[in-house]
Structure formats: C-alpha cells, structure tokens
C-alpha positions as CSV (number, residue, x, y, z in Angstrom):
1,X,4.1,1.5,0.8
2,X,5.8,3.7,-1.4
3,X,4.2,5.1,-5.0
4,X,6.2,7.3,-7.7
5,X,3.9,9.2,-10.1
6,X,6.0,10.0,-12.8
7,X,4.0,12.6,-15.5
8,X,4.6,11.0,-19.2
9,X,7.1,12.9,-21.1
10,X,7.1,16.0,-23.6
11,X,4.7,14.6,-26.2
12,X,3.7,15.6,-29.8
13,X,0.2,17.1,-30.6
14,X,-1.7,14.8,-32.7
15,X,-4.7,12.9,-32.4
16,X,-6.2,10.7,-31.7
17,X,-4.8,11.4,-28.0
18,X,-3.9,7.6,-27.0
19,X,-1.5,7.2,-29.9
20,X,0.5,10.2,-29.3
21,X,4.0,10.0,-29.3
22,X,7.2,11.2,-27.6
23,X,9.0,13.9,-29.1
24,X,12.7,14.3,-29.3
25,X,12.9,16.7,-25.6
26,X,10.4,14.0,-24.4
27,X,12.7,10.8,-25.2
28,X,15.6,12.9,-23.6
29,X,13.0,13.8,-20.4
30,X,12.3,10.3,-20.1
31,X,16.0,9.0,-20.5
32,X,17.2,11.3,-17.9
33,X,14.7,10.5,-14.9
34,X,15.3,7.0,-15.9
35,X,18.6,7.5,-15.4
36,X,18.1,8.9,-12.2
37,X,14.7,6.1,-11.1
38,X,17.2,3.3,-12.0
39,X,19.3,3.0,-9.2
40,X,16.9,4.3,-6.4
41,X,14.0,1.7,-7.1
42,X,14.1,-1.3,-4.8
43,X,13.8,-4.9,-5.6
44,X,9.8,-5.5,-5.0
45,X,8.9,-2.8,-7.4
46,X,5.8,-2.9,-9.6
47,X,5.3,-0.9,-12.8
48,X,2.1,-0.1,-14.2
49,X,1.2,2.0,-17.5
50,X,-1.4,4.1,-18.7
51,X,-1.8,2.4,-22.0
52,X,-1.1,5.8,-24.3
53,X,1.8,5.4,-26.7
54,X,3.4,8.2,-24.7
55,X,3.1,6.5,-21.6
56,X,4.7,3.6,-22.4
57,X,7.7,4.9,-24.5
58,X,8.2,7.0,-21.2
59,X,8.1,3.6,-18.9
60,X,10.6,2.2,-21.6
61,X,13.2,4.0,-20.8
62,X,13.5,2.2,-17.5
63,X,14.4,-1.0,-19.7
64,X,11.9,-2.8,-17.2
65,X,8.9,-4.8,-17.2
66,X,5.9,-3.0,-16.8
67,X,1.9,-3.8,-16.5
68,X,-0.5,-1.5,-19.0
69,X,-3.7,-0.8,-16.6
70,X,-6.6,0.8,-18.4
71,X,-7.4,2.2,-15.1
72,X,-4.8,4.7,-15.4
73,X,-5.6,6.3,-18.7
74,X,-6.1,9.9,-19.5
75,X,-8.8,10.9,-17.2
76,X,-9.9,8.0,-15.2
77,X,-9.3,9.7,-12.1
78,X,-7.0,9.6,-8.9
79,X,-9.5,7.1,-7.4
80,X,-9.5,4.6,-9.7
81,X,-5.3,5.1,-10.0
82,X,-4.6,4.9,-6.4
83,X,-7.5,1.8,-6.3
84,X,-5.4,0.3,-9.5
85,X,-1.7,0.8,-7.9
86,X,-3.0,-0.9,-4.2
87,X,-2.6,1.9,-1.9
88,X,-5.4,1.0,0.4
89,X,-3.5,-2.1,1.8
90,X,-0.6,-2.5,-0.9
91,X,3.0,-3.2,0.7
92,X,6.5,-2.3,-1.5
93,X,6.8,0.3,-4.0
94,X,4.9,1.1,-6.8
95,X,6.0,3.6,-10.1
96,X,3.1,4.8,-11.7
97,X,3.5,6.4,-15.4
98,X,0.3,8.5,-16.0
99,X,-1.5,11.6,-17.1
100,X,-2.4,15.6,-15.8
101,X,-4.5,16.1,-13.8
102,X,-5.2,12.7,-12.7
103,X,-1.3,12.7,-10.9
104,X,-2.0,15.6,-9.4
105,X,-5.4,14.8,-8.0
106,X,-3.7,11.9,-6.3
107,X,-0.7,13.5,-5.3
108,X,-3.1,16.6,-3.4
109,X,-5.9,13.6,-2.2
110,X,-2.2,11.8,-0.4
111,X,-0.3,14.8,0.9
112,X,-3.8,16.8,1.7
113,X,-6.4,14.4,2.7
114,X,-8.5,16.0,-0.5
115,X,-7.9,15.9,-4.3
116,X,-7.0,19.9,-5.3
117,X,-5.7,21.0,-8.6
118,X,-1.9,20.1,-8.1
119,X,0.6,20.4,-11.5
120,X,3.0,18.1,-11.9
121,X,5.2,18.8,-15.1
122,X,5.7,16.9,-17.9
123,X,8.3,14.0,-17.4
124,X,8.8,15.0,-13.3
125,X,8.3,12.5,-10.9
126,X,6.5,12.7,-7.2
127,X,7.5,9.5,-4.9
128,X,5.2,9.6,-1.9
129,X,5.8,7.0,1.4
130,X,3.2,5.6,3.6
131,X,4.3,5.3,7.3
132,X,2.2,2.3,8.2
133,X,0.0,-0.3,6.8
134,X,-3.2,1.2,6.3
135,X,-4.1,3.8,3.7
136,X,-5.1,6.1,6.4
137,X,-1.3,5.9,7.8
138,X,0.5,9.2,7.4
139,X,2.5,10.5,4.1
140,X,5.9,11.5,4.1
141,X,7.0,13.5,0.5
142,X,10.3,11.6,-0.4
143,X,11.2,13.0,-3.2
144,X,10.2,16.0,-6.5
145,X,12.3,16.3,-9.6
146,X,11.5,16.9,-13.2
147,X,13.6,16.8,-15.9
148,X,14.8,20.0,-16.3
149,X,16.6,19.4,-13.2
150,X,18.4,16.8,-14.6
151,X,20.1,19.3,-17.2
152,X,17.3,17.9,-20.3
C-alpha cells in the first residue's frame, strides 16, 4: 500500500478554524503540487478529506473525486487517520489531505515505529510505501516535496 499525506495549503487566519479558507500563495501551493500529484497517481487511487474548507479547496485542485472523513479533521490524531485511510490491511494508494501535527504524527509512527513531533510544511506532500501486506511490513520513503520546490 502506498499513502500520500499532503499538508492543506497556506491558509487565512480566521475563525472559526473549519471554515478557513485558502489564500492567494495557498491556491498557487495547491495548484502546483497538483500539478506535480497529477500524473504520478495510479489508477486505484482513493482520496479522502479532512472536512475544513481549506482542506478541500487544497484536494480540488486535483480536479478529482474525493471522500470528506471526519476522522481526519484537525486533531483527531494519526491513529484514527491511518485507521480511516486502511493502512492496517488496505491495498493501492491512498492521498490523504490533512492537518499539523496529526501528518506528522503518522508520518514519524510509519517511518519510526513511534509517533514523534515530525513538521511537514504547509502544502508539501510525504508519499510513504508499504513493502508487503500487513501493516507491520516495512516502509520505504518514496517521495518529499513542498511547494516551494515547485517555484510557488
């Protein structure tokens, strides 16, 4: 199994937190990884959302159909996100599009065995690979890249 965590976007600072939107840097963040997602993502991929507005506008930019999962809202934790995108016995490739520090608890708890405090930027992506079927299989780091990579 394969997972992409992808960190929502540059977004404003408003309340109440769930409705906060993209700003202009943000929609530019989310075009360009997009751009660069788009023709990397395989066939059997599944999409799910954190249902914040800023969240979702970043997903958009994919122009794909996505799944809004409550279980990946603003701190839900990386249990609950990792239970939510099927990693214990899931097969394909899932993108998740989700919050700090809940992305980086569940990048650390894959790539170390234990959740630590991991930053992942806004708008950069992490896509993690399983080698074999169980959760307990071995990680392999595919890819990092956030947006300012991508000349945003």
């Amino acid at each position: 199994m394969d997972i992409i965590l992808w960190r929502h976007a540059e977004a404003e600072d408003a309340t109440p937190d769930l409705s906060r939107r993209l700003t202009d840097k943000g929609k530019r963040q989310a075009s360009f990884m997009a751009d660069w997602l788009t023709p990397r993502l395989p066939k059997d991929l599944r999409i799910l959302v954190s249902p914040a507005v800023r969240t979702r506008q970043t997903a958009d930019a994919l122009n794909m159909k996505y799944t809004v999962v409550e279980d990946i809202a603003p701190d839900r934790g990386a249990a609950k996100l990792l239970a939510a995108a099927g990693w214990e016995k899931g097969e394909g490739t899932v993108l998740v599009v989700g919050h700090q520090p809940t992305l980086g608890l569940a990048a650390s708890l894959l790539l170390y065995g234990q959740e630590r405090s991991f930053s992942i930027k806004k708008g950069a992506i992490f896509w993690i690979s399983r080698r074999g079927p169980e959760a307990s299989g071995e990680c392999v780091l595919r890819a990092v890249l956030s947006p300012d990579m991508l000349n945003v």
